[in-house]
N, C-alpha and C positions, 0 to 999 in steps of 0.2 A: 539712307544717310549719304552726305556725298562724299567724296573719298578725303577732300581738305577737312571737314570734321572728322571723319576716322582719325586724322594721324594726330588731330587735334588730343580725341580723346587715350592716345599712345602713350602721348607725351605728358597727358596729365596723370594719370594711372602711373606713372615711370616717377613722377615727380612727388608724389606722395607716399608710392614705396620705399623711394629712397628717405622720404622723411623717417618714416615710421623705422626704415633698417637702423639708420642711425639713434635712433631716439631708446629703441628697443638693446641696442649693442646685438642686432641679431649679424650673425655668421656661420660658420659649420656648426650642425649639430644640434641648430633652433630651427624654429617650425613657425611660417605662419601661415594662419588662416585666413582666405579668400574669398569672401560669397560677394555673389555679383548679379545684377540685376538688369542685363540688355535691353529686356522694356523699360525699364527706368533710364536708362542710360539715355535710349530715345526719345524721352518724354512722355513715354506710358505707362501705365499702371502696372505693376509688377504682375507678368506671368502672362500676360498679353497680347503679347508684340517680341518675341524673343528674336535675338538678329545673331546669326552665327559671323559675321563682317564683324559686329563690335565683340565679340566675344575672340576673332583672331587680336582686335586691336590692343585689348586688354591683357591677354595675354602675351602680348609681344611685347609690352611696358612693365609686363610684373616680371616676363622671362631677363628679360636686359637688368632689372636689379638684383635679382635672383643669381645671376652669375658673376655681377661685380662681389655682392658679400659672402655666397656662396652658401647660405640657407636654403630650408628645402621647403616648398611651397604645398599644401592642400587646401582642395575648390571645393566650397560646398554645394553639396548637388540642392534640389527646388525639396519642397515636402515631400513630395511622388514618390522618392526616394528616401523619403524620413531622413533626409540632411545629412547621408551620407557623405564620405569625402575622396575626392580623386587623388592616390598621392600615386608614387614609386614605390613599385615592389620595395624595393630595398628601404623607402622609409616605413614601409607597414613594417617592415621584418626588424628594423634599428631599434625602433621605438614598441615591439611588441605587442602592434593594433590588432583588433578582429577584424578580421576582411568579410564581408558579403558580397556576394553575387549581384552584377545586372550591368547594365553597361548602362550608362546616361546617354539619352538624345536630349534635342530641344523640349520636345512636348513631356518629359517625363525622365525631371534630371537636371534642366535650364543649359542652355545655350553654354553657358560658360564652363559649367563640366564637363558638356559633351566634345566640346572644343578641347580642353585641358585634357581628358582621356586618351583622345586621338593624339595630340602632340606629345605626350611621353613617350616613354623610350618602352615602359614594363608598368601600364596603368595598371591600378587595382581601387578597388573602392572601400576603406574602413569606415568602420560601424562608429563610432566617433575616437574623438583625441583632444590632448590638452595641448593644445599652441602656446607660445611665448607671445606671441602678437598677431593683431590679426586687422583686417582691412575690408571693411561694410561698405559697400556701393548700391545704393538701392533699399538701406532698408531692412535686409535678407535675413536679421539675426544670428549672427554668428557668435552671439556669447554663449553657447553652448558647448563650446567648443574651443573656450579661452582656460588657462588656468585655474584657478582658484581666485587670486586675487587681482580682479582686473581693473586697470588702470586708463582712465580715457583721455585719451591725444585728440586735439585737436591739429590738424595737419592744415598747413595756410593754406590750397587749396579744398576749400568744401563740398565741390561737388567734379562730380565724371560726366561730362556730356547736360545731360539733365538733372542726373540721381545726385539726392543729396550722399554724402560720404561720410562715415565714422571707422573711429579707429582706434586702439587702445592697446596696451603692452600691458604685461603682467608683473606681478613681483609675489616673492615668495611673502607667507603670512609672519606676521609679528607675532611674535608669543612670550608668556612668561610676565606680562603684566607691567608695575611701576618698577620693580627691582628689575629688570631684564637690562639686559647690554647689548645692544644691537652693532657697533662698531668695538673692536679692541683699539681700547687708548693704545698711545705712544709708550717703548720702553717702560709697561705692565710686566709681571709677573706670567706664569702659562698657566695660573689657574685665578679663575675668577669667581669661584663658591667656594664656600667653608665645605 
């Protein structure tokens, strides 16, 4: 790929995150999920063609939003890995993930992990987690890996380089049925059951 579409695809990856930060209200303390698909990105069928260049690019678009809002990011590794995810020590240990063993390359992991492994500070790999939001390039299924109740964003740019792109935030579940209160009126009472 030639280096005018690398930064190409930088900028678009940066511009979608930020949609989704916003949209999601993520900041300290929210998590999203990443899977990403470098063959797709290039115009190939996922798993294919994996390119560690659009995998620095990508990450250099999701790191720049990542530090304006200050959320903490995890990469879904490829199958090989059973969709493992690359996060910070310190978010497996916040959020109280199971870690596994193995380190992601290209061939066994996707390009995008194994770039994401290498650039942190204290990689590790959890066995899975429930993200607040999360951001599909390629495909990759990452609703695995969303809360409970996930919500799909359509982000106005749709795709990364080639790969089409989806996206979604979460929201906690409704419960309690027709009687339920889901916002407290105005100047109510503190109790709202008999």
């Amino acid at each position: 790929m030639e280096r005018e579409e690398l930064g190409t695809i930088r900028t678009q990856v940066a511009a979608i995150a930020e949609e989704v930060a916003a949209v999601a209200n993520l900041g300290p303390g929210k998590l999203l999920v990443v899977g990403a698909s470098t063959s797709e990105v290039a115009g190939q069928r996922i798993g294919t063609g994996g390119a560690e260049d659009i995998a620095a690019e990508l990450w250099a678009g999701i790191e720049q939003v990542r530090v304006k809002y200050g959320f903490d990011v995890a990469f879904q590794c490829c199958e090989h890995l059973n969709r493992a995810l690359v996060v910070e020590r310190a978010v497996l240990e916040r959020f109280s993930l199971t870690e596994v063993a193995a380190v992601p390359v290209p061939k066994a992991g996707g390009s995008m992990a194994a770039a994401a492994y290498r650039r942190l500070s204290a990689p590790c790999l959890a066995e899975m987690l429930e993200a607040h939001a999360g951001i599909d390039i390629g495909e990759t299924l990452i609703g695995m890996h969303l809360r409970r109740v996930a919500v799909p964003f359509r982000p106005s740019l749709r795709k990364v380089g080639q790969a089409r792109v989806t996206a979604a935030t979460t929201r906690p579940k409704l419960i309690g049925g027709e009687r339920a209160v889901y916002v407290l009126p105005p100047d109510s009472g503190s109790t709202l059951c008999d």
